[in-house]
C-alpha positions as CSV (number, residue, x, y, z in Angstrom):
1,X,152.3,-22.5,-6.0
2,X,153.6,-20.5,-9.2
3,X,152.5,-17.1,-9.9
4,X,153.6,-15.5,-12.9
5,X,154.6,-11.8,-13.3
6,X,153.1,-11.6,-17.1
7,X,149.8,-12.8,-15.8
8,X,149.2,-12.5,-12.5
9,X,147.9,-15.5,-11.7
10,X,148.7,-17.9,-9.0
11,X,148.3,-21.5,-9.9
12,X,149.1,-24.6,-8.1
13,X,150.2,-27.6,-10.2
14,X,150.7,-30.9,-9.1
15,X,154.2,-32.8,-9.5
16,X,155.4,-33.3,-13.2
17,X,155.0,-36.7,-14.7
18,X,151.9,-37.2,-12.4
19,X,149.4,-37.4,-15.7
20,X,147.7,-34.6,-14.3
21,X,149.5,-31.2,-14.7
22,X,147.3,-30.4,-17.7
23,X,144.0,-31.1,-17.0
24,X,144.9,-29.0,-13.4
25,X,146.2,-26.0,-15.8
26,X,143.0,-25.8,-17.7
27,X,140.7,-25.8,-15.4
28,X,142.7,-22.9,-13.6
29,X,143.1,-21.4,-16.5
30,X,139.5,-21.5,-17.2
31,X,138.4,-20.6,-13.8
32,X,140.9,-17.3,-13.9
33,X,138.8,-16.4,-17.3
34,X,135.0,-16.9,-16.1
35,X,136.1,-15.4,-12.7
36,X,137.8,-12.6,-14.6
37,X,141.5,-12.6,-13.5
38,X,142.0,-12.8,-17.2
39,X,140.0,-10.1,-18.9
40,X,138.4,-10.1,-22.2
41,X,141.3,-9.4,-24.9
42,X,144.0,-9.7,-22.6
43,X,147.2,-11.2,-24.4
44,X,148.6,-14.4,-23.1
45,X,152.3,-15.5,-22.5
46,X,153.5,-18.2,-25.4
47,X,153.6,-21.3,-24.7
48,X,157.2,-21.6,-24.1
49,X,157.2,-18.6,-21.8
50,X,154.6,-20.3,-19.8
51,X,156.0,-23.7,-19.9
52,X,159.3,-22.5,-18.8
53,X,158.0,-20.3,-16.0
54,X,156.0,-23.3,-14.1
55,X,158.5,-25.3,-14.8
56,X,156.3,-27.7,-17.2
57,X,156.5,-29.4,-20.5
58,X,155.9,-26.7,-23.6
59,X,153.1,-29.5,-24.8
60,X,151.3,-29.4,-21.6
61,X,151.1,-26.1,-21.9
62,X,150.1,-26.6,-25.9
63,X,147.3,-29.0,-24.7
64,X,145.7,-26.4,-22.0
65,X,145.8,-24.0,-24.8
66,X,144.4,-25.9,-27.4
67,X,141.4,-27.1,-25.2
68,X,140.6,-23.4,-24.3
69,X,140.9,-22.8,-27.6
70,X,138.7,-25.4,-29.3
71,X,136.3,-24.7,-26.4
72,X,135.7,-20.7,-27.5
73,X,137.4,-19.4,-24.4
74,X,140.3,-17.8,-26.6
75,X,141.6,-17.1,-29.4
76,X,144.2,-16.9,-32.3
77,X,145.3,-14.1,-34.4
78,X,148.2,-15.3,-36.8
79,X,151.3,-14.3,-36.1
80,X,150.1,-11.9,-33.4
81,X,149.2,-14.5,-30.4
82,X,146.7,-15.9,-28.5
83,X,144.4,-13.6,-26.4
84,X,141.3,-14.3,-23.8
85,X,137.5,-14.2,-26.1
86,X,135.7,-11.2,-25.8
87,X,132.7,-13.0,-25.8
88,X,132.8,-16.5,-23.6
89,X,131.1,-20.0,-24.0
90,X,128.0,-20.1,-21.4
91,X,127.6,-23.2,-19.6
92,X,125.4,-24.5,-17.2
93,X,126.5,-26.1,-14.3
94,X,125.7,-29.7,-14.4
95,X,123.9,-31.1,-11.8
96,X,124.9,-34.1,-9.8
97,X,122.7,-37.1,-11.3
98,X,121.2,-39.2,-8.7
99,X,123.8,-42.6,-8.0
100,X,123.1,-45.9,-9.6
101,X,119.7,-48.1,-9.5
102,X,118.8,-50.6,-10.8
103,X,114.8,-49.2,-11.0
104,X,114.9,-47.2,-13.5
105,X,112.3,-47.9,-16.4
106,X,114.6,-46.8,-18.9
107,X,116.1,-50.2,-18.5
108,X,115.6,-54.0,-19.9
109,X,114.1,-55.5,-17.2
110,X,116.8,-58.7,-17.4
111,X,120.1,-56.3,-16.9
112,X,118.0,-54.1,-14.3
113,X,118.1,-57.4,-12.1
114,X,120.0,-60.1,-13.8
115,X,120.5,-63.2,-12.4
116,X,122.8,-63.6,-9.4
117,X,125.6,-65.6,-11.7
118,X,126.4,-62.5,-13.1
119,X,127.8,-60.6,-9.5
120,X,130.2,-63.7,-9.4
121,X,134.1,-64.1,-10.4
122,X,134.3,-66.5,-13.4
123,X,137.3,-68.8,-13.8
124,X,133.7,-57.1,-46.2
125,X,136.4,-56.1,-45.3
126,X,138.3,-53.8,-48.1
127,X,142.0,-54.8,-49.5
128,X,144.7,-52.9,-47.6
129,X,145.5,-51.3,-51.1
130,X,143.0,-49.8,-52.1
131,X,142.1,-45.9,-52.2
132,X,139.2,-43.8,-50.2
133,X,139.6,-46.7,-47.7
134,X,136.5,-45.4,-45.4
135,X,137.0,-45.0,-41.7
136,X,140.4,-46.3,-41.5
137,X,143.1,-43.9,-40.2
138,X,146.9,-43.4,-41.5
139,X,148.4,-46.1,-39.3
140,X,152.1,-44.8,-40.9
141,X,151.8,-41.8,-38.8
142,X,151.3,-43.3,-35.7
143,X,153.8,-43.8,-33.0
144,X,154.7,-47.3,-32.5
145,X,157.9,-47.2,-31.5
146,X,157.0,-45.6,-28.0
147,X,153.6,-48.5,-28.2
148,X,156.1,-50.7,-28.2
149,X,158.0,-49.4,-25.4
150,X,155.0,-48.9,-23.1
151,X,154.1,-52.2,-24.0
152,X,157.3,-53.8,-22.9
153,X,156.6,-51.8,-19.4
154,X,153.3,-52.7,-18.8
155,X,154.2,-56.5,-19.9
156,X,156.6,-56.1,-17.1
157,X,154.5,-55.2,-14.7
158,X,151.8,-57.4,-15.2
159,X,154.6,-60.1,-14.9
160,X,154.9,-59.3,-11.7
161,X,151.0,-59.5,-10.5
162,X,149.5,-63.1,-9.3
163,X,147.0,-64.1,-12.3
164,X,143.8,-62.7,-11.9
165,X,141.0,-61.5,-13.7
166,X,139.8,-58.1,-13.4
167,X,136.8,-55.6,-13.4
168,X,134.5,-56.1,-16.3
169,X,134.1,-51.6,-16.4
170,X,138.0,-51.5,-17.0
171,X,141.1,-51.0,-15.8
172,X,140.7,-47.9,-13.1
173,X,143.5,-46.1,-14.6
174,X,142.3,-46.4,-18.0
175,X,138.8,-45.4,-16.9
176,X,140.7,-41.9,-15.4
177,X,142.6,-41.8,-18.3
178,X,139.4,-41.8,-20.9
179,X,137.8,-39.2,-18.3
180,X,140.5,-36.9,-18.5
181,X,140.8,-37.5,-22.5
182,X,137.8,-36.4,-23.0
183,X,137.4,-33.9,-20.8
184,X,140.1,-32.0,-23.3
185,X,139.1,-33.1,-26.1
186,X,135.3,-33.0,-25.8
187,X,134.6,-30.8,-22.9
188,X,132.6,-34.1,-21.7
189,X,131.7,-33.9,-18.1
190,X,132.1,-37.4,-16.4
191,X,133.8,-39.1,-13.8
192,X,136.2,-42.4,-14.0
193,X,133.1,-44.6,-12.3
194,X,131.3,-43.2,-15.3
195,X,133.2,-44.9,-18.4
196,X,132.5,-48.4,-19.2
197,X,135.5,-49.8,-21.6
198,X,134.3,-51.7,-24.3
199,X,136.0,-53.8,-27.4
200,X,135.4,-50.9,-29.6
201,X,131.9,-49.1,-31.0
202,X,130.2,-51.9,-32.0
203,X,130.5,-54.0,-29.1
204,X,129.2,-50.5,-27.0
205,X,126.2,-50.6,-29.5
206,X,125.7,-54.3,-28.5
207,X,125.7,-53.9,-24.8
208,X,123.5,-50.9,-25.2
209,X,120.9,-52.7,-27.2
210,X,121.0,-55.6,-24.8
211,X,119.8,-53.3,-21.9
212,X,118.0,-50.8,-23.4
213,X,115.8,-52.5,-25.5
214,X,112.2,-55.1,-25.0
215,X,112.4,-57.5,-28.1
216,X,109.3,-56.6,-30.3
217,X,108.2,-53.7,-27.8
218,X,110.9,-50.9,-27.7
219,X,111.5,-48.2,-31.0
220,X,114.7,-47.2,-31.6
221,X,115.5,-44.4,-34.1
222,X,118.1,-44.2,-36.6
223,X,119.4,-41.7,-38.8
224,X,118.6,-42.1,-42.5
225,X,121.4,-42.4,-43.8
226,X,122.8,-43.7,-40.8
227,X,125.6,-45.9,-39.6
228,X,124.7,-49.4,-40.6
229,X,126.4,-51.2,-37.4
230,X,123.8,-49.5,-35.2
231,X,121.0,-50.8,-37.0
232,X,122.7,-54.6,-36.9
233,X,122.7,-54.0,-33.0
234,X,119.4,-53.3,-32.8
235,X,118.1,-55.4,-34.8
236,X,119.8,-58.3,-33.8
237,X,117.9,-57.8,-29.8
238,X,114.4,-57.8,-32.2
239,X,114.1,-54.0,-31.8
240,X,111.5,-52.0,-34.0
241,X,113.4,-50.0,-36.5
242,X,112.0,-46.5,-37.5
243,X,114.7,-44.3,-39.8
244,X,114.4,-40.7,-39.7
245,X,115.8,-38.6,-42.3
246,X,118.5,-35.9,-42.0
247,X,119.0,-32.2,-43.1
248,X,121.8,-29.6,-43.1
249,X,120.8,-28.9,-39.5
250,X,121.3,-33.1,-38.6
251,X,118.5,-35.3,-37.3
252,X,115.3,-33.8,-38.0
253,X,113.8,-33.9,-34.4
254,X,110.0,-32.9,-35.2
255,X,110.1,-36.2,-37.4
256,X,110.6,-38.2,-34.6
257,X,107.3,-40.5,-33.3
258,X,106.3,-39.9,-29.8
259,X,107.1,-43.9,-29.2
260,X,110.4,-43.4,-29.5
261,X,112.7,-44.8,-26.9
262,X,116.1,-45.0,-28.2
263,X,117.9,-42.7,-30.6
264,X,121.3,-43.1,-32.2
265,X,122.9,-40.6,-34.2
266,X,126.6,-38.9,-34.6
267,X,125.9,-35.2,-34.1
268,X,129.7,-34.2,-34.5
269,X,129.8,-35.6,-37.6
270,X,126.7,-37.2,-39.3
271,X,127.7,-40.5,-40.8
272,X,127.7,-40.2,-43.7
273,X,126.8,-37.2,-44.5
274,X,129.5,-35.1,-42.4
275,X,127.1,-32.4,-41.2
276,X,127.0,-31.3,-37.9
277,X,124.0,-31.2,-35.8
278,X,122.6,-27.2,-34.9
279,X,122.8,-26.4,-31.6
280,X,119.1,-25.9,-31.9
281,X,118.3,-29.7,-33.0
282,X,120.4,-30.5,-29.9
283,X,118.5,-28.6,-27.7
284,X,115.2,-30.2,-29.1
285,X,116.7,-33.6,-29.4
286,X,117.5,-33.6,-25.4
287,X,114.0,-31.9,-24.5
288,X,112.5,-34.8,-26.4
289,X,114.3,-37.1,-25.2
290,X,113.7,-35.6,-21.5
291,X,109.4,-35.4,-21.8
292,X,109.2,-38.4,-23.5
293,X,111.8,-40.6,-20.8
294,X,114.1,-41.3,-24.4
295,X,117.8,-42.5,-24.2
296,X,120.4,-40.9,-26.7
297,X,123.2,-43.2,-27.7
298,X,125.6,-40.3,-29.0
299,X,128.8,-42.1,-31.4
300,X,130.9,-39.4,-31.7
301,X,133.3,-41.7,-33.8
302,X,136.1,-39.1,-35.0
303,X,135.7,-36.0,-32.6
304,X,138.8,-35.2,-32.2
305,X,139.5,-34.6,-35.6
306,X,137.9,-31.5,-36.6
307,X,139.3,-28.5,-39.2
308,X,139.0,-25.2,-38.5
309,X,135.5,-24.7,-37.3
310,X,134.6,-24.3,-33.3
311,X,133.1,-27.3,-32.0
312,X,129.9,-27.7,-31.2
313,X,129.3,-29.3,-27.5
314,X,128.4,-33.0,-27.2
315,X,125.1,-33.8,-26.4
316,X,126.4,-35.7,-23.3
317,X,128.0,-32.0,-22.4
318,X,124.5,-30.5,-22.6
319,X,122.7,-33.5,-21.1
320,X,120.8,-32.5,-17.8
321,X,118.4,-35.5,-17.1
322,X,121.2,-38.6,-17.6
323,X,119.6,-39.1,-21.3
324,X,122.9,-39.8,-23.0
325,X,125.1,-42.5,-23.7
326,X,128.5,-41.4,-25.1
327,X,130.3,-43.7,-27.5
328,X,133.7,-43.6,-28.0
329,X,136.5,-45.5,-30.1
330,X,140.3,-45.6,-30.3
331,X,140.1,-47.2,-33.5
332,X,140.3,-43.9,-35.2
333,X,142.4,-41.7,-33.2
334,X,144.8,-45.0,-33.0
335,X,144.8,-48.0,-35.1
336,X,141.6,-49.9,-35.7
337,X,143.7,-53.3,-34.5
338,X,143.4,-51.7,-30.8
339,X,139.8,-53.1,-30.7
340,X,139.3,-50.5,-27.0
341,X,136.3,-48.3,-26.6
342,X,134.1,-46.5,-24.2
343,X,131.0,-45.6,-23.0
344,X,129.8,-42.9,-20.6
345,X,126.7,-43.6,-19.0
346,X,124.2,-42.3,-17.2
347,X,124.8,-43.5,-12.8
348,X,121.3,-45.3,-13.2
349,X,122.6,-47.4,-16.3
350,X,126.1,-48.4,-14.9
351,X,125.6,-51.3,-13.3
352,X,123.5,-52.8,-15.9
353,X,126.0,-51.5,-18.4
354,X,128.8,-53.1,-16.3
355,X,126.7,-56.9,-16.0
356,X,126.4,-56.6,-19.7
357,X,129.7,-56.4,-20.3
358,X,130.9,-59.2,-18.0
359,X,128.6,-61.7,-19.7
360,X,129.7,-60.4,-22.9
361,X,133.0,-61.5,-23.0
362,X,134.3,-60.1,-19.0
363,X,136.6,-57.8,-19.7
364,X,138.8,-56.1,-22.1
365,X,142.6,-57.4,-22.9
366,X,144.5,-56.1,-19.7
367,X,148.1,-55.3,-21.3
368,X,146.2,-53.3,-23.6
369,X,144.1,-52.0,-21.2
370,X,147.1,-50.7,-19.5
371,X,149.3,-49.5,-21.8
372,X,146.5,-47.2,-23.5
373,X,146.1,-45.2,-20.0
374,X,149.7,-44.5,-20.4
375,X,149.8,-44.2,-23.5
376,X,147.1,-41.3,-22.4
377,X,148.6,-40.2,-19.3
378,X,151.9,-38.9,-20.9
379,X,150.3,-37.3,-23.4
380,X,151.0,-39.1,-26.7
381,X,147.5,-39.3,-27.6
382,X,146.8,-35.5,-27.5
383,X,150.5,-34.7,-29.3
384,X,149.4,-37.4,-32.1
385,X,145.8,-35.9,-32.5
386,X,147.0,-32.7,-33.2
387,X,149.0,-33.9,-35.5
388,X,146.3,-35.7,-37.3
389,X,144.6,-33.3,-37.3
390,X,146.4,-31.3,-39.8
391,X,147.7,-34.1,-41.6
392,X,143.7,-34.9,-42.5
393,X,142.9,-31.3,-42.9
394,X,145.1,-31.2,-46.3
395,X,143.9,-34.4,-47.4
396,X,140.7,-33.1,-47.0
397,X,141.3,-30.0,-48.5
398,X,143.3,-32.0,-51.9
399,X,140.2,-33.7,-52.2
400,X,137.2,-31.3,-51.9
401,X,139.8,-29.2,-54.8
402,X,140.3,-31.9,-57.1
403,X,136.7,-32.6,-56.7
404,X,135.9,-29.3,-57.6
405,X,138.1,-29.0,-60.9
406,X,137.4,-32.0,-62.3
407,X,134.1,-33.3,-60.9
408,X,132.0,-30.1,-61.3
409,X,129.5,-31.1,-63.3
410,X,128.7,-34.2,-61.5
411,X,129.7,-34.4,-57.9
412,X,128.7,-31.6,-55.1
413,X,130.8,-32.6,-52.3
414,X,128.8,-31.6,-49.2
415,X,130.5,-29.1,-46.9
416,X,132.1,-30.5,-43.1
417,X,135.0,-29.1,-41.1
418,X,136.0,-32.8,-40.0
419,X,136.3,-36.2,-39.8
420,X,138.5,-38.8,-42.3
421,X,135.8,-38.9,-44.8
422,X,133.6,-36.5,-47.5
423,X,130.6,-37.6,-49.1
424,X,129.7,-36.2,-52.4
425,X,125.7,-35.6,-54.2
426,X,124.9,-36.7,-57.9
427,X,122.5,-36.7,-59.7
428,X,123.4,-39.2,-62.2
429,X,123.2,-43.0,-62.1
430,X,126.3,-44.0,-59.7
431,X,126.3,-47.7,-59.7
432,X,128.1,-48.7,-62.9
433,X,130.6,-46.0,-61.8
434,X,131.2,-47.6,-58.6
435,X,131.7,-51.3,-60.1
436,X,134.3,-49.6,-62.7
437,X,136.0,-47.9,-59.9
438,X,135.8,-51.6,-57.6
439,X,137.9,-53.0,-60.1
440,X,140.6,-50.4,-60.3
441,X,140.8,-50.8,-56.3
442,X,139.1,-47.6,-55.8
443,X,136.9,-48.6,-52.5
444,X,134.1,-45.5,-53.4
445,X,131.1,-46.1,-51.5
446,X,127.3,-45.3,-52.8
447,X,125.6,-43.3,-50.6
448,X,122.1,-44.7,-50.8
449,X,123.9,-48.3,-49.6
450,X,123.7,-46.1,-46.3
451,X,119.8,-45.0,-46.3
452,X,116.8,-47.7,-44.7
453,X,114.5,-45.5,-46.4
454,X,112.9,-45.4,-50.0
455,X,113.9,-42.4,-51.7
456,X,117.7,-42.3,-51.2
457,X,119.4,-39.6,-52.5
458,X,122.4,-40.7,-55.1
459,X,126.1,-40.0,-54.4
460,X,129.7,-41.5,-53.3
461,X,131.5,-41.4,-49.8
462,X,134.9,-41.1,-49.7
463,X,137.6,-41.6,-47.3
464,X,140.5,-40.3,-47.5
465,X,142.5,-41.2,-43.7
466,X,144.8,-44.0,-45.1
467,X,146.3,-42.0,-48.4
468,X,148.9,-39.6,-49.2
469,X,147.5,-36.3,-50.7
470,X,149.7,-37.7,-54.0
471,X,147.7,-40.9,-53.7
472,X,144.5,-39.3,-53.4
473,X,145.1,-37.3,-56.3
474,X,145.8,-39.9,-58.5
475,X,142.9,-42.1,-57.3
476,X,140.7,-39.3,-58.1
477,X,142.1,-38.8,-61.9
478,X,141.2,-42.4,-62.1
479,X,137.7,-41.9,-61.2
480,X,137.2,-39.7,-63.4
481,X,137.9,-41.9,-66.5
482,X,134.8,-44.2,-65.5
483,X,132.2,-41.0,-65.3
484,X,130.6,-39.6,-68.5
485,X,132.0,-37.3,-71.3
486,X,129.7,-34.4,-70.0
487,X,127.2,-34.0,-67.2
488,X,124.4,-32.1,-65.9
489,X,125.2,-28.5,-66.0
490,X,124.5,-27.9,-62.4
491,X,123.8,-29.4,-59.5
492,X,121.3,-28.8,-57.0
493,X,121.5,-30.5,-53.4
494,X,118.1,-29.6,-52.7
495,X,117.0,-31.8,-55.0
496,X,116.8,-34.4,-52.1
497,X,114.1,-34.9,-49.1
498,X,116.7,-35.8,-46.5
499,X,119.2,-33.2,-47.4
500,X,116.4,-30.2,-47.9
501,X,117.1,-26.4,-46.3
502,X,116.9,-26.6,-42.6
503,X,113.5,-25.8,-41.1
C-alpha cells in the first residue's frame, strides 16, 4: 500500500506489468474524489511526481488522468496544473441486470433456442491515393514495429498449444482487455462475459440483425442520413426499414413510430453529420426504448477520438433496463486490415449473441485475437490514441480554416469536436462538382448518397484521417477550381428539415 505525503491518500496497486495498475488507480482515484478525500479544487501532484512516488510508469499515471479528465471529474488550467472539479459528473449506480435467458421476447425466436448443432465443437473501395479518404485512419502513425514484436510472441506461444479451436465470444483475455479499454476510454460499464468479439462493425450489425429481427415483422429505425452498412444488415434479414431524420440535437426521438423495435444510430458522432446526440435525446431515446421493450444498437465508431469538448456518456453508460447494444471497432483506432470488433450486450442477449457468432464463421483469428489484448494490456493502445488524437485535431482544424477562407460562399462546414471526418452544407448543385473532383482523385462524398429519405439536404463529407495537413491543403485548393466563379452570398443551414433548430 502507497500513501503519498502531497495527497494523502492511501492506494493499493497491484504488481507492475500486471495490465491492471491503471484501471486500479482510477477507480481509487475516483472513489477518493466522490468520497471526498480529494476536495473540490484541490491541486494534484504531476504526473511524474505521482508516477515516481508509487513506483509506476508516468503513462499509467497519464492514462488515470486523462480518463478523469475526459470524464469531468478534473480539470486543466494551462500551464498551472490539473486540480479536482468543483462541480462532479452524477452517476447512477448501475444495477446488476438479471443473468442470461434465453426467454426474452426481445429476441428472434431461432437464436433464443437454436438448434442443438450449434452447442457442439465443429472440426467500392477508394484508391489508396486519393484525398478525404473517408473513415480510414493514418496507418503511418501507427506502431508496427512493437505489432510485429507482440506478434512474434504470441505466434510463439500459440506454437506451443495442441491445435484447437476456441470460444466463439473470444479470446478471455481479449474480452478483459476490451472491458477495461473501454471502461477508460468510454466510461462503459461492462464485464469481460459481457463482450462478444466480432470481425469488425459490420459483421456485429450482422449478428445483431440475425437475432434481433422477424423477417417481414420487426421495424428497425435508422438515422436519416445514416450509416449505409446498417441498413444492408437489416435489410438483408427482410427487416422493415423506417428512416428518421436528424437535428443538431441527433435523432429526433418524438419522430420515432410506437412499432419500433430496433434502433441504430451513432450518438458520439452522428454519421455523417458529426453531431452529437443531447443528453436530453438520450434520456428520451432510453425511456422509449424502455416503455416500448426497444433495443438500441449504439456504433460508437471513432469514440476515442474526440477534440476538446467533454464527452457525453454512452447510451450503454446510461442504460438501466439492458436496452443497448454497444458496437465497437479497431478498425479506426488501429488499422482497418485488423478486421476485430466488439459488442457489449445486454446478459439476456449473450448467449444468442454468442450462437450467432459461432455459426457465422466460429470465431475470430486467434493470433490476432491475442496479440490485440496485449497490445491493450501494456498500454499501446491508450499511448497511440492520445496521440491520434491530436494529430486529427490539427487536420481537422486545417480543414474547417481552409474551408472557411476559400469556401465561404458555398460550403458551411457543420460544427463537431471529433471524429476523422467533417461534412459540409450547400446549397448549390453538388454532383458535377463531385465527378470533377472523382477524377482528380479527390474521394469527396455527397451527402444526400447517405439519406433513405426524399428531401435530402445537399453537401460533401470529407475525411481527412489518412492526409497530412499539407496534403489536405492542397486537396482542398483543388477543389476549389471545379466550384463556380461566385456563389450564394450566404448560407443558411436551416434551410434543411433534418438539420432544423433543435426542438
Amino acid at each position: 500500500m502507497a500513501k503519498h505525503a502531497m495527497l494523502e491518500l492511501a492506494i493499493t496497486l497491484p504488481p507492475r506489468g500486471s495490465g491492471a495498475v491503471m484501471r486500479v488507480l482510477h477507480k481509487e482515484l475516483r472513489a477518493a474524489i466522490l468520497d471526498g478525500r480529494l476536495k473540490p479544487g484541490l491541486r494534484l501532484p504531476s504526473t511524474r511526481v505521482l508516477a515516481e512516488s508509487w513506483g509506476v510508469s508516468r503513462n499509467t499515471v497519464m492514462g488515470a488522468y486523462d480518463l478523469l479528465l475526459s470524464e469531468g471529474y478534473l480539470f486543466a488550467r494551462h500551464g498551472a496544473g490539473t486540480y479536482v472539479a468543483e462541480a462532479l459528473p452524477v452517476r447512477a449506480e448501475r444495477p446488476v441486470m438479471a443473468e442470461e435467458t434465453s426467454t426474452d421476447g426481445r429476441l428472434n425466436a431461432f437464436w433464443a433456442s437454436p438448434p442443438p448443432y450449434l452447442g457442439k465443437p465443429w472440426a467500392s473501395l477508394v484508391p489508396p491515393g486519393s484525398i478525404f479518404r473517408l473513415g480510414v485512419p493514418d496507418t503511418e502513425c501507427f506502431p508496427f514495429h512493437i505489432w510485429r514484436r507482440l506478434l512474434a510472441r504470441s505466434l510463439r506461444a500459440l506454437a506451443r498449444l495442441p491445435a484447437a479451436y476456441v470460444e466463439a465470444q473470444g479470446r478471455p483475455l481479449l474480452r478483459e482487455a476490451i472491458a477495461n479499454h473501454v471502461s477508460f476510454a468510454r466510461a462503459v460499464a461492462c464485464r469481460p462475459e459481457d463482450v462478444v468479439v466480432t470481425a469488425g462493425t459490420q459483421q456485429a450489425f450482422d449478428l445483431l440483425a440475425r437475432i434481433l429481427v422477424t423477417p417481414g415483422k420487426t421495424t428497425v429505425v435508422l438515422e436519416d442520413p445514416g450509416y449505409p452498412p446498417f441498413r444492408a444488415a437489416f435489410d438483408a434479414v427482410g427487416a422493415r426499414i423506417v428512416p428518421v431524420p436528424v437535428d443538431l440535437e441527433g435523432l429526433v426521438v418524438e419522430r420515432l413510430p410506437a412499432d419500433a423495435r430496433v434502433i441504430c444510430v451513432t450518438p458520439s458522432h452522428q454519421f455523417p453529420l458529426g453531431v452529437a446526440m443531447s443528453m436530453r435525446r438520450r434520456a428520451e431515446l432510453l425511456e422509449f426504448a424502455r416503455v416500448n421493450g426497444a433495443v438500441v444498437i449504439e456504433d460508437d465508431y471513432d469514440g476515442e477520438f474526440r477534440f476538446g469538448a467533454t464527452p457525453r456518456d454512452a447510451l450503454q453508460t446510461l442504460d438501466r433496463s439492458g436496452s443497448v447494444f454497444y458496437v465497437g471497432t479497431f478498425s479506426k483506432s488501429l488499422f482497418p486490415g485488423i478486421r476485430l470488433g466488439f459488442v457489449v450486450t445486454p446478459p439476456w442477449a449473450r448467449r444468442a449473441l454468442t450462437n450467432a457468432k459461432q455459426c457465422s464463421d466460429w470465431h475470430s483469428p486467434v493470433l490476432e485475437q491475442d496479440v490485440l489484448a496485449t497490445f491493450i494490456g501494456e498500454g499501446h493502445l491508450a499511448r497511440h490514441v492520445r496521440k491520434m488524437r491530436r494529430v486529427y485535431a490539427e487536420r481537422r482544424e486545417v480543414m474547417v480554416s481552409v474551408l472557411q477562407t476559400h469556401f465561404g460562399q458555398w460550403l458551411d462546414p457543420i460544427p463537431s469536436s471529433g471524429g476523422m471526418h467533417l461534412t459540409a452544407l450547400t446549397r448549390i448543385d453538388i454532383d458535377p462538382i463531385v465527378r470533377s473532383a472523382r477524377q482528380s482523385q479527390l474521394d469527396v462524398r455527397p451527402l444526400r448518397s447517405y439519406y433513405l429519405g426524399d428531401e435530402p439536404q445537399a453537401g460533401l463529407v470529407f475525411g481527412y484521417g489518412a492526409s497530412s495537413p499539407e496534403v489536405l491543403t492542397d486537396g482542398l485548393l483543388q477543389l476549389r477550381r471545379f466550384f463556380p466563379a461566385s456563389g450564394p452570398a450566404k448560407l443558411v443551414r436551416s434551410d434543411s428539415r433534418s438539420m432544423a433548430a433543435p426542438r
